[in-house]
C-alpha positions in Angstrom: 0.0 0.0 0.0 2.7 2.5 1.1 4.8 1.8 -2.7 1.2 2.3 -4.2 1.1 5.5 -2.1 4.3 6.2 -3.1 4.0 5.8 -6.6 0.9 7.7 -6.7 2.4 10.6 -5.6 5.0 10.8 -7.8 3.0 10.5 -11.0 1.0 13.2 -9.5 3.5 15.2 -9.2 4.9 14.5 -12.8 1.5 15.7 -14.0 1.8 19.3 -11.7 5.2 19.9 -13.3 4.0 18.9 -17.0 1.0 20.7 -16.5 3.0 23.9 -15.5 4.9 23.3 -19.0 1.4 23.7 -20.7 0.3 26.6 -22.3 -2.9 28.0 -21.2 -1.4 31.7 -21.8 -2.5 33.0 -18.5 0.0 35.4 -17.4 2.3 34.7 -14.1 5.2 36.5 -12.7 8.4 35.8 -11.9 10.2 37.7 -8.4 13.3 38.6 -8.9 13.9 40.5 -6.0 16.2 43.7 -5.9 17.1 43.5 -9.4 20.7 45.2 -10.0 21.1 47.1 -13.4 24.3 47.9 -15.5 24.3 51.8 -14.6 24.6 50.5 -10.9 21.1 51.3 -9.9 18.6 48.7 -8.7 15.1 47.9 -9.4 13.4 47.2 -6.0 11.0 44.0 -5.9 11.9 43.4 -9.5 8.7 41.7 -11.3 8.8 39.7 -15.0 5.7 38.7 -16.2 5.2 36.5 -18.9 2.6 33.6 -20.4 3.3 30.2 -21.4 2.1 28.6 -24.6 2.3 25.3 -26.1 3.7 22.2 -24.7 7.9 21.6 -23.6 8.8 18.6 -25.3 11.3 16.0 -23.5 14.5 17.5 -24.5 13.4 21.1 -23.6 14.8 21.7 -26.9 11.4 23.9 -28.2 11.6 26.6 -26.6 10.9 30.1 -28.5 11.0 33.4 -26.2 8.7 36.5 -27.5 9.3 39.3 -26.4 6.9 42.2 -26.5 7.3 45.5 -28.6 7.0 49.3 -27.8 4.5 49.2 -25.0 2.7 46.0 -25.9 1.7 43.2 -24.3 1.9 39.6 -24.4 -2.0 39.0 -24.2 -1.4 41.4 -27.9 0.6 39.0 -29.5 -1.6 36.5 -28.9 -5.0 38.3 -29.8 -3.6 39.5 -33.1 -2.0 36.3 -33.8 1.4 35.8 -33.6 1.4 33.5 -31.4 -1.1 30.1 -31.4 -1.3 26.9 -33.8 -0.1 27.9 -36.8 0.7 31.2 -35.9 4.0 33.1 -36.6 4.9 31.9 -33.2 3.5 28.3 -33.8 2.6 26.3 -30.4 1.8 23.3 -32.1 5.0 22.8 -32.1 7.1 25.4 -29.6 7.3 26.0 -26.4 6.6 30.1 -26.2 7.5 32.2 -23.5 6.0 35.4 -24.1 7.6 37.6 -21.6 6.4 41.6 -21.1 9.5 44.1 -21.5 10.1 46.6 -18.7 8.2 49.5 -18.7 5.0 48.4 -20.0 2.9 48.5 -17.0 2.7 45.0 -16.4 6.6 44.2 -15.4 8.0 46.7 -13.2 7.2 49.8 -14.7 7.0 53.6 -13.3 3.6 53.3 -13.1 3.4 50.0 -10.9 6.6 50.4 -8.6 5.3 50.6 -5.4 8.7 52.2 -3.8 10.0 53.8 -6.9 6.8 55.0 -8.5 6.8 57.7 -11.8 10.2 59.4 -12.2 12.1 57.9 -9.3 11.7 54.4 -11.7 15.8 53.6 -12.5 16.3 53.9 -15.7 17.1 50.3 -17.7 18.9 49.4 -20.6 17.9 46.7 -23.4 20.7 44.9 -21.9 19.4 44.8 -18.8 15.8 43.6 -19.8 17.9 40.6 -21.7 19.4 40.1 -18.5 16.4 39.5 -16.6 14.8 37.3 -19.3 17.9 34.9 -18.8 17.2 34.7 -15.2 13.4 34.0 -16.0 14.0 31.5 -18.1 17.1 29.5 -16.5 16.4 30.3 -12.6 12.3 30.4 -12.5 11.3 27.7 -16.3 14.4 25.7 -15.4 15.2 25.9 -19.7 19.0 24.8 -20.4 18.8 27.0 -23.7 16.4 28.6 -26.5 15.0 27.0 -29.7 15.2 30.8 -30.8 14.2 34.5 -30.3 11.3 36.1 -32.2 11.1 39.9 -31.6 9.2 42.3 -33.2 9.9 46.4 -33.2 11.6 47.1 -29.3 11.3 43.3 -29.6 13.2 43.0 -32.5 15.8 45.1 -30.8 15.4 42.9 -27.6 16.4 40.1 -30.4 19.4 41.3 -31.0 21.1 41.8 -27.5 20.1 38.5 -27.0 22.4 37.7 -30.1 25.2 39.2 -28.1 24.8 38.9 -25.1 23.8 35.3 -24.6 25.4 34.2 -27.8 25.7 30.1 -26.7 21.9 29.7 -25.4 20.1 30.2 -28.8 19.9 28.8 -31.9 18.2 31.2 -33.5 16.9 34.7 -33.9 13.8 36.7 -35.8 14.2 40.3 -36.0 11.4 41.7 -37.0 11.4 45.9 -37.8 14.4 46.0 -35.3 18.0 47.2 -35.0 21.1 46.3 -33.6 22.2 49.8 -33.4 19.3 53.3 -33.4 20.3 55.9 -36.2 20.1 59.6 -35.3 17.2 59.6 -37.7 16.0 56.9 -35.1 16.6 58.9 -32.2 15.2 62.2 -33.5 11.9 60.5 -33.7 12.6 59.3 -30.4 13.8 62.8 -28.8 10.8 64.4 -29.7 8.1 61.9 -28.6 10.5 62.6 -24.9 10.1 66.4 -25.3 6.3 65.8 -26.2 6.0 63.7 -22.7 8.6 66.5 -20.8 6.8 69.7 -22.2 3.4 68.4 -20.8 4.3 69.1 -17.3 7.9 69.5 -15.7 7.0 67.9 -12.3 4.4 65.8 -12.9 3.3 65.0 -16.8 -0.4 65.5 -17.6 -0.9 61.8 -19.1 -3.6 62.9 -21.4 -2.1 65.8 -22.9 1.9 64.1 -23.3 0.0 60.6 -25.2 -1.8 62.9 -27.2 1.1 65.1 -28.1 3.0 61.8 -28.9 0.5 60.4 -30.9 1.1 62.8 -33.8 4.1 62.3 -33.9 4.0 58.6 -33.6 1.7 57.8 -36.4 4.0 60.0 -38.8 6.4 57.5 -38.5 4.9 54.6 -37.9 3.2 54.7 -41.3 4.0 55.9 -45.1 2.8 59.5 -46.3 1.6 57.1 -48.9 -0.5 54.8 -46.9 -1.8 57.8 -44.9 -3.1 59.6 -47.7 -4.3 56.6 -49.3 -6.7 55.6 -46.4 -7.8 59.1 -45.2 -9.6 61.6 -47.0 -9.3 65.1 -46.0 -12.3 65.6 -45.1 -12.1 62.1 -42.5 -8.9 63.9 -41.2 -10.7 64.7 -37.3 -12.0 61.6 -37.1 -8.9 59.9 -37.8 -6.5 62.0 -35.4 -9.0 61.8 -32.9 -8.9 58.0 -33.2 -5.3 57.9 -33.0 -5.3 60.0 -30.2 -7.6 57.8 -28.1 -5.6 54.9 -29.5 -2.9 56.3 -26.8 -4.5 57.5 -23.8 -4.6 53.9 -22.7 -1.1 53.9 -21.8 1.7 55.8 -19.3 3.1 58.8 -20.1 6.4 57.8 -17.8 6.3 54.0 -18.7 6.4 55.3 -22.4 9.5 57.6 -22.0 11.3 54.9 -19.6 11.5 52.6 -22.7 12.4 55.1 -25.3 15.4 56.0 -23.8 15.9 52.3 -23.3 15.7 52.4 -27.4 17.7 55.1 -27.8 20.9 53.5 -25.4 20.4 50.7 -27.7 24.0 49.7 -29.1 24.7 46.2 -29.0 27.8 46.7 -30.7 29.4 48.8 -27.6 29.7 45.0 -25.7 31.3 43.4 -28.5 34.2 45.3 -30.4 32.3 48.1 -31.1 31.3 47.2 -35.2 29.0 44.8 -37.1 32.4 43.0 -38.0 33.1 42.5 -34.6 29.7 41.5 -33.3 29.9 38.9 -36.0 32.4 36.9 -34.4 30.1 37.0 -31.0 27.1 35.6 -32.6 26.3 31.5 -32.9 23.0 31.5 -33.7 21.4 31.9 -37.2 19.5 34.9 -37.8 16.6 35.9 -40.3 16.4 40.1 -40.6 13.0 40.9 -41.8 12.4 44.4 -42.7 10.5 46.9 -44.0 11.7 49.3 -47.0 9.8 52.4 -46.1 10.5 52.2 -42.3 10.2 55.5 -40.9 10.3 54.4 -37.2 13.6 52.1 -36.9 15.7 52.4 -39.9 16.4 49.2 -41.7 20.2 49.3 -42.8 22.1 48.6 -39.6 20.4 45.3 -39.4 21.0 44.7 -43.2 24.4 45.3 -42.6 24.6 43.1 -39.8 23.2 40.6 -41.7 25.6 40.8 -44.6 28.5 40.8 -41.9 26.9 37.1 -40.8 25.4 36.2 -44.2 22.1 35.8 -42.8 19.0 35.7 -44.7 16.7 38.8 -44.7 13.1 39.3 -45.9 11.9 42.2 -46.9 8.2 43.0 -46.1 6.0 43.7 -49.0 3.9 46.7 -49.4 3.5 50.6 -48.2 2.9 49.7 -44.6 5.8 51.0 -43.1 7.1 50.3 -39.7 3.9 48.8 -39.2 4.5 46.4 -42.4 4.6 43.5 -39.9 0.6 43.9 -39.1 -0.5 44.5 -42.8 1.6 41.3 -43.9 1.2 38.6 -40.9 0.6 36.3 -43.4 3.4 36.5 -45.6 5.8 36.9 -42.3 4.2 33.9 -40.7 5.0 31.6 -43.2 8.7 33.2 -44.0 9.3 32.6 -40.1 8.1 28.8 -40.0 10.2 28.7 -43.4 13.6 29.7 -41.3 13.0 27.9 -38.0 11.9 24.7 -39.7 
């Protein structure tokens, strides 16, 4: 009776730990306690969250990691289908960790630190967010090592430290509308969203007023003069600005700013030899660029010139979407991203 007891037990608790494996996509967090970051600062009560999808094979060889872009969330890659059976993300047959980036109001952001609330939020680096995913995923999911890294704007960038900074724990990497390295046309888009956010209100930002103020200036770049013309009449102008404007107010004026100037640190290059050349010799995984031509948020040539440094493949996005090429084409990307991880 006892071994019966005994082996009860331990298929019961074979079934927990499998069952914590399988993806149900309901989001978790991971403590990391007083979280140190490479400026010297620390993040206080440090919290990752993340969602699980799909099923960990045997090997724990299937693993993909998804980062989330500029303010997104994980439950938004799911809903507009990146990730799922068949998805670009496919959990019929991966093991995908969608984790939220720093600063998005679900990990530790400005506007959820309860002892280092708004301004007083230490300011992170890309490198540092990579950092923390590592500890999720080795310390708290108990994974050896990545199937790959799919990443997809700030996720895309997210991609690449991962490239360089982990260069022996992945396979391979998807960089979708990222960079290795932010231009100063990059930046200068970046700058004045921050002087939108900073000329709302020198103490304390007025939210409504800085996301409003940024979302002008966001939507110039994150679609094509073409595109924008081609899908508004003048006369639908109010309406449209007004809808872009409320597309915004849902999110943090501080949280916003803490990850642009994440985006604009961004140099993965300043770790490794300081030059594509030199980065090259870091990297072991194998690495698919896809890119947009008319990408007026995060120009495209650094990581074309990475990729020629590595003789990776690239894909260039079809049409006049832009920056936001990878939401107008999710079909031709999905099946260019099972193409290279397959």
């Amino acid at each position: 009776m006892r071994r019966i007891g005994c082996t009860f037990l331990a298929v019961w608790a074979l079934l927990w730990c499998c069952q914590g494996l399988r993806a149900q996509g309901d989001l978790a967090f991971a403590e990391l306690g007083d979280f140190p970051l490479e400026n010297g600062q620390v993040i206080r009560h440090c919290r990752l969250a993340y969602r699980t999808f799909g099923t960990l094979n045997a090997a724990k060889s299937n693993a993909l990691l998804f980062p989330t872009w500029l303010a997104g969330t994980t439950r938004e890659l799911a809903e507009l289908g990146y990730i799922g059976p068949g998805k670009v993300a496919d959990t019929s047959k991966y093991f995908v960790v969608a984790v939220e980036v720093f600063g998005n109001g679900i990990s530790s952001s400005p506007s959820n630190s309860p002892r280092q609330h708004g301004r007083s939020f230490p300011r992170f680096s890309l490198r540092d967010v990579v950092a923390a995913q590592h500890l999720l995923l080795t310390e708290h999911l108990h994974l050896p090592r990545l199937r790959g890294v799919i990443g997809i704007s700030l996720g895309g960038m997210v991609a690449y430290q991962w490239l360089v900074t982990y260069p022996d724990f992945l396979d391979q990497a998807v960089a979708i509308s990222g960079s290795p390295q932010v231009t100063s046309y990059d930046r200068l888009l970046w700058q004045a969203e921050l002087n939108a956010i900073e000329g709302s209100g020198r103490k304390k930002p007025d939210n409504a007023a800085a996301m409003r103020a940024v979302a002008a200036i966001h939507q110039l770049h994150v679609r094509t003069p073409d595109y924008v013309a081609a899908h508004t009449p003048p006369a639908a102008f109010p309406q449209f600005l007004d809808l872009v404007e409320r597309s915004l107010l849902k999110y943090n004026a501080v949280d916003w700013a803490w990850q642009l100037k994440a985006v604009m640190d961004h140099d993965i290059y300043r770790s490794c030899g300081g030059s594509p050349a030199a980065a090259a010799g870091v990297i072991r995984a194998r690495v698919l660029v896809v890119w947009a031509r008319q990408d007026l948020a995060i120009c495209p040539e650094p990581g074309l010139t990475l990729a020629r440094c590595l003789g990776a493949e690239t894909f260039e996005l079809p049409g006049d979407c832009g920056h936001f090429s990878f939401l107008c084409q999710i079909e031709a990307l999905r099946e260019r991203v099972h193409r290279f991880l397959e």
